[in-house]
N, C-alpha and C positions, 0 to 999 in steps of 0.2 A: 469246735463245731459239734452241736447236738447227734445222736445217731441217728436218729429220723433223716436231718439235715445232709449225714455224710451218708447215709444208706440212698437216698433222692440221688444226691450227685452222683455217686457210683452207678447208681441206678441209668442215671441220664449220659454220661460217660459210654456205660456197657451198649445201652437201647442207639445212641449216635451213629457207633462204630457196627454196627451189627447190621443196622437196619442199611444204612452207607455201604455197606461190603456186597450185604442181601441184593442190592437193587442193584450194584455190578456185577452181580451173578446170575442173578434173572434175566437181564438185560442179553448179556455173555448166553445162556442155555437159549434163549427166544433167537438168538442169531445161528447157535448150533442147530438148530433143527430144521436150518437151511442146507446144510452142510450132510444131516444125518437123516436117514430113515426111520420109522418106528425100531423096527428089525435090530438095527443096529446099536441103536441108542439103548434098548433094552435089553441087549448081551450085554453090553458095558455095564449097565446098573445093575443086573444077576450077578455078575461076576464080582462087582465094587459090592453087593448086599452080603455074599458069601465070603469075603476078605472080614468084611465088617462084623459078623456074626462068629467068626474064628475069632475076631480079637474081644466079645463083649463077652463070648466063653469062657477066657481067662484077662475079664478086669479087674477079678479080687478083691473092688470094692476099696480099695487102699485110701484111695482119691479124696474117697469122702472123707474117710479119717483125717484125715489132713487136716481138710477145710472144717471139719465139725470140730475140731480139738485144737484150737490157737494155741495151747500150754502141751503140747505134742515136743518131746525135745528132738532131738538130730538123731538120739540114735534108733528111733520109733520109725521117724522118716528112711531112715538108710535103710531100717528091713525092708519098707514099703516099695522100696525104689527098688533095691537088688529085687525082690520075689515079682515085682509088676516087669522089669526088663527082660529076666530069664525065660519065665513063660511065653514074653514075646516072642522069643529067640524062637522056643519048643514051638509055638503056633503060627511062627511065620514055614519053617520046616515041613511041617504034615498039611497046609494046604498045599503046598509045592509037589507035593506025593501026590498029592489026588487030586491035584487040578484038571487033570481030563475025564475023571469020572462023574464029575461036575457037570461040564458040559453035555456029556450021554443022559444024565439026570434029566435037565434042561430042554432038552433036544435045542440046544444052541452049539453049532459045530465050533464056533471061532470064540467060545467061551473061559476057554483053557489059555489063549492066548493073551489074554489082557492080566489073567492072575499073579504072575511075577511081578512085573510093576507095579500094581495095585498094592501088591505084600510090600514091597520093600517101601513105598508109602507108609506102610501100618509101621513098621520096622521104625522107621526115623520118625514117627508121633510118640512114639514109646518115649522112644528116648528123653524127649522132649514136654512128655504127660507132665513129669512131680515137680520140673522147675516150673511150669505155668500155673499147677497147684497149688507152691506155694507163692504167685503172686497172687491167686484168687485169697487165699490165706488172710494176706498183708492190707486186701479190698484195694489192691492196684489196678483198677478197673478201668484206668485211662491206658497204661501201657499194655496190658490185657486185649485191649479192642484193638488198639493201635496194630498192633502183630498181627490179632486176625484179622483185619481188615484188608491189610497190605497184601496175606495170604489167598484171600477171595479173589485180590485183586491179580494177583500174580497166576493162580489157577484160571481162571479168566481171560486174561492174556495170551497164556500158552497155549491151553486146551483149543482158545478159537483160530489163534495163527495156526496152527497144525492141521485144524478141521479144513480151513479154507485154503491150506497146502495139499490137502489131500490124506491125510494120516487118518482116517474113520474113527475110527471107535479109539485106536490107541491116543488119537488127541486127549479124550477125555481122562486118559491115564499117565500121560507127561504132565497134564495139568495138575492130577492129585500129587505126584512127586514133587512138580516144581512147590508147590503151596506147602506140603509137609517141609520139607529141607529148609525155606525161609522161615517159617513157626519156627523150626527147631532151632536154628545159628541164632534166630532173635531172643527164645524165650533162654536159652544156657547164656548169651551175653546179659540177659537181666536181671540174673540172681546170682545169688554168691553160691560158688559151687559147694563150701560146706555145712551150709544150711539144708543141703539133700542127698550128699554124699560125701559124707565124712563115717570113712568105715569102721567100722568094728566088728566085734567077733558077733557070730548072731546066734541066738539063743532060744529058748522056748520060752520064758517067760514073758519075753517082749511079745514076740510071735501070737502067742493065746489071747493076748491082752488086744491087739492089734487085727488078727482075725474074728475076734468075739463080738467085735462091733461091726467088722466089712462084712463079715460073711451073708448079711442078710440083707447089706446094701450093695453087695454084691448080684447076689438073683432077683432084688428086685430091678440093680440094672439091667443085668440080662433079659429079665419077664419086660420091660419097658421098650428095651430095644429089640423084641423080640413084637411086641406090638407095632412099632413102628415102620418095621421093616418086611416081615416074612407074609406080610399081605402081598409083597411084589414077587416074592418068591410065588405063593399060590396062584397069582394070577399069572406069572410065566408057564407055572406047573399046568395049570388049567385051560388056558387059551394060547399060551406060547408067547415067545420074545416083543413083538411087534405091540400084543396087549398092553405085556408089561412097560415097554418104555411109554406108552400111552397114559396110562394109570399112574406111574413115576412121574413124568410131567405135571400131571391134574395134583399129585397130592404135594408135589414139592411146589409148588402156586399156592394152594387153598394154604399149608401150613406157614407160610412168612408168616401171618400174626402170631402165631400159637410159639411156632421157634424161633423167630425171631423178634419179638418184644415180650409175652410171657417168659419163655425159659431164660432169659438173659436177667429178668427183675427175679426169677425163680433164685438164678448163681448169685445177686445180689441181696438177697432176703434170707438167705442160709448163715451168713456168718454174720449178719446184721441180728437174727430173730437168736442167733449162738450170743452174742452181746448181749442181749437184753435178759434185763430181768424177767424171772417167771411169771409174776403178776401182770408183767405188760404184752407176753405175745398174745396173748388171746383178742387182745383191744387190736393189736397190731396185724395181727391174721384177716379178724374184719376189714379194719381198712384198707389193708394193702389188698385185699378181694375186689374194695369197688371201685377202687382207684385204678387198678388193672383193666377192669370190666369198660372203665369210661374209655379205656387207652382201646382195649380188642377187638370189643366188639363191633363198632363200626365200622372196623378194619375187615371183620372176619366177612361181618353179615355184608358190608358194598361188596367186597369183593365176589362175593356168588352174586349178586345181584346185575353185577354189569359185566357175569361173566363171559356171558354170548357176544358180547361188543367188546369185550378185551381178545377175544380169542379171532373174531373177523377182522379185528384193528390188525393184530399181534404175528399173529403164525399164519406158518403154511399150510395150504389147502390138506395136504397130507395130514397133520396134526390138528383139524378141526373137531374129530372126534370128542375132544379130550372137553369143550364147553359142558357139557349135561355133568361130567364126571367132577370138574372144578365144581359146578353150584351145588351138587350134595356135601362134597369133600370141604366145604369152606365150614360147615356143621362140627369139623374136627376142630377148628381154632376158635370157637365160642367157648366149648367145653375145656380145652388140654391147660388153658392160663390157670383157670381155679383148682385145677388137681397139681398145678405146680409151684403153686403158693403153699394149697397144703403140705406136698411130700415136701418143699422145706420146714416147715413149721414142724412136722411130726418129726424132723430129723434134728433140728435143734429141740427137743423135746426127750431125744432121746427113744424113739418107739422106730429103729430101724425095721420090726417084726412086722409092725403094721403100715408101715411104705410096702413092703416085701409081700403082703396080703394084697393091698392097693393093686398092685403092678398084676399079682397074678390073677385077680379079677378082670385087667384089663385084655394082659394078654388071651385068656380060656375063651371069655365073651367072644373078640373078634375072631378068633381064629377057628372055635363054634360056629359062628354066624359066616363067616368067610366059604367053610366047608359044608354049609349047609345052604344058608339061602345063596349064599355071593357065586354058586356053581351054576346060576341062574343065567350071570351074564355079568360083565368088567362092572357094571352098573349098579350093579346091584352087591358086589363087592362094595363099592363106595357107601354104599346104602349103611353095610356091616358094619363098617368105621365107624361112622359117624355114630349109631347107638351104641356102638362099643366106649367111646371115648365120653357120650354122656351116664352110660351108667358108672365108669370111671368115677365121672367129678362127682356124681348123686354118692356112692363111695364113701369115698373121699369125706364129705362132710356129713353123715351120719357119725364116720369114725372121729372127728373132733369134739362132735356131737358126744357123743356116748363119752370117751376120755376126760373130756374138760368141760364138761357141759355147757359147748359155745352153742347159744339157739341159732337152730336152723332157719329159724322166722329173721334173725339179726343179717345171716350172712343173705338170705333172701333179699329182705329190705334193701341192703345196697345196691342188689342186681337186676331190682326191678327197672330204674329211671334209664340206664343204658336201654336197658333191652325195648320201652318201651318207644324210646330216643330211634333205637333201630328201626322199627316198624312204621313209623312215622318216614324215616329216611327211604326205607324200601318204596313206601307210597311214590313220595317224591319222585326218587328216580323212574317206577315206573311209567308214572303221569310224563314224564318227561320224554321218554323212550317213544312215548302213541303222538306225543305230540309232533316229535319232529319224526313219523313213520314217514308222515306224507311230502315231508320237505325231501330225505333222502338224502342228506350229508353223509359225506365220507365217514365212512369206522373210525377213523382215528378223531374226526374231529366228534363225533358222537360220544363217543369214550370218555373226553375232556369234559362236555358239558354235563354228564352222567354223574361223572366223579364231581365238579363243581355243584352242581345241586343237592346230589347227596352228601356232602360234608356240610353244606350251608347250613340245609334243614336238619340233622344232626347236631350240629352246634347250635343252633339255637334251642333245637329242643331240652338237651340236658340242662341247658340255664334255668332253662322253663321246669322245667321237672326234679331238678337235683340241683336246687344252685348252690349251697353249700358244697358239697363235691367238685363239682364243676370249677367253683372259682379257689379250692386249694390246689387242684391241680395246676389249674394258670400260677398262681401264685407258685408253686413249687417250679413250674418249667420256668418260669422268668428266674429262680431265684438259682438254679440249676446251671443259665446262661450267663450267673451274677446282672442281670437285670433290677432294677428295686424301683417300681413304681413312689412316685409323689407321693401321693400319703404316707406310705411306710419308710420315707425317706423324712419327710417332717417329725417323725415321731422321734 
């Protein structure tokens, strides 16, 4: 099988199982918020951001070395494993210390009470980080989804039996353990255990060789998950708990396209673009750009477009606020696919400094614009993101631009027939919306028909506009289901 070919499949494999998990977890949080308060739901996600930001403090960046380096032997991987566990150890400890001054922080009182569970969560992902590392390694993308899928599913389960037992907020934090503990018994039963911990004595040469490359895939992890998350933290810090689980909602909705179908083609185009010859990532950077764009963007842009009818359909009166915040925040999963194409391409490329550049772009901008305009209002926070994550990808490709001189006009040209595929659909739906004002259907049944017309007139547009594109994509997903249309079966 060609790499294109197995890079597709893996690709289609990872996007199945993600998207499949996603939409029992969206599903699962739209029922919690029957069950939960803003208030409530928003001490959980401070307290799960702050668990979160203790362990991106010490990720060491190891991870990547793994996946960036296939000719990595065992004993490279065993430093990586001992020094990524240990530190766990040390940062699951000193949140436990200061888990109530947390909450004083926060002014969330019952904040301190969910952080134990939530650690020992972090604590058994660790464990369980370098063997799922080295199945992203191996491009075992099928058992890879499979694990987290099962784990969404299983977080999902627990977190809503417990919510509708009564358990508030701690629901949400039996769910992150039950979900860690099956990742882990699954992904240590799928590898050999001395392909990542087969010990030896450890040393400084290994080490220098090992931290020379994470260390800056290391901060740009952090500067990335520091963009992603500590906007929830300001807007706790700024408006309080209630905001934030408001805003938390709006932005885990708008990002399903961005993290889940970009960043999963992102873990699959990393050790696919690590394959390839040099002369070809650049061709392959382009393509895998438009080919993303056809998949996202209609994802990203309907979803803000029918977001007032998803959220009348969808939630509870209490959590209607959160429509205005969804239709800016969907502006973040147009822009995060192309800057996740690139930060693979620059990492099989070898320019960890200029990912690490990337990231702290991303993070300064929003977190600038967070503390300056977003103290406006929860709204205008979203506003923050949104320019923060396109001056990101605009970034982003100057910097391939300027390194490898891929024209900006090339990756442009891909991304014009989606986007202009969108605007066309936006029409659609809204003509649709005035149409049936005066009929007056049910939310949910409005939703349906919103979403059916704008996928129609989107799919037809892009044939119309980018048929080339259009029909290798089809071509790939048939070939992805092993599907093989008549002609190519004649041949």
């Amino acid at each position: 099988m060609s790499l294109t070919r197995r890079t597709f499949h893996s690709a289609a494999w990872n996007l199945s199982s993600r998207l499949g998990s996603r939409a029992v977890t969206v599903v699962g949080t739209l029922f919690l918020t029957r069950y939960l308060a803003p208030d409530a739901y928003g001490e959980v996600i401070v307290a799960s951001t702050v668990v979160l930001t203790a362990n991106q403090l010490v990720n060491l960046g190891v991870g990547h070395y793994v996946v960036s380096m296939p000719t990595a032997d065992r004993e490279v991987v065993f430093h990586a494993t001992v020094y990524y566990l240990v530190t766990g150890v040390v940062v699951t400890v000193l949140i436990l210390a200061l888990r109530n001054r947390f909450g004083v922080f926060f002014d969330a009182p019952h904040l301190g009470h969910f952080i134990p569970g939530l650690a020992l969560a972090l604590l058994i992902d660790r464990i369980g980080f370098m063997p799922e590392k080295m199945l992203v390694r191996e491009m075992r993308f099928r058992r890879v989804g499979v694990i987290r899928s099962l784990g969404e599913i299983t977080y999902t389960g627990v977190s809503l039996a417990l919510a509708a037992a009564g358990w508030g907020g701690q629901s949400i934090v039996a769910g992150n353990v039950a979900r860690s503990l099956l990742r882990g018994i699954a992904v240590l039963g799928s590898t050999e255990r001395r392909a990542w911990l087969s010990p030896c004595r450890l040393n400084w040469p290994v080490t220098s060789k090992l931290f020379a490359f994470a260390l800056p895939m290391w901060l740009s992890s952090a500067a990335a998950f520091a963009a992603s998350r500590w906007d929830s933290l300001l807007v706790a810090r700024f408006f309080g708990p209630a905001s934030a689980g408001l805003y938390n909602l709006a932005y885990s909705l708008a990002e399903i396209p961005a993290v889940h179908v970009g960043e999963p083609v992102g873990d699959v185009l990393l050790p696919s673009f690590a394959q390839a010859t040099l002369n070809r990532r650049p061709e392959a950077l382009i393509r895998s750009t438009g080919l993303l764009a056809l998949a996202v963007f209609p994802m990203a842009v309907g979803l803000g477009t029918v977001a007032p009818t998803l959220v009348a359909a969808l939630l509870d009166p209490q959590w209607r606020a959160i429509g205005p915040m969804l239709m800016v925040l969907c502006a973040v999963s147009v822009a995060r696919p192309i800057s996740a194409v690139v930060g693979s391409y620059l990492q099989a490329q070898n320019r960890p400094w200029s990912v690490l550049r990337l990231e702290c772009v991303l993070v300064a901008s929003l977190l600038v614009l967070i503390a300056t305009v977003g103290r406006l209002g929860p709204l205008w926070v979203c506003a923050a993101a949104a320019i923060a994550a396109g001056l990101y990808s605009l970034a982003g490709l100057f910097t391939v631009n300027r390194f490898d001189g891929i024209p900006l006009t090339r990756i442009l040209a891909v991304l014009w027939g989606p986007f202009a595929a969108c605007i066309l659909m936006i029409a659609a739906i809204l003509v649709s919306r005035s149409a049936l004002y005066g009929v007056a259907p049910r939310p949910g049944i409005a939703l349906v028909i919103e979403i059916l017309v704008g996928g129609a007139t989107y799919v037809g547009a892009v044939f119309v506009l980018t048929p080339n594109p259009a029909r290798e994509m089809l071509h790939l997903a048939f070939d992805a289901v092993g599907f093989r249309p008549a002609a190519d079966r004649r041949r």
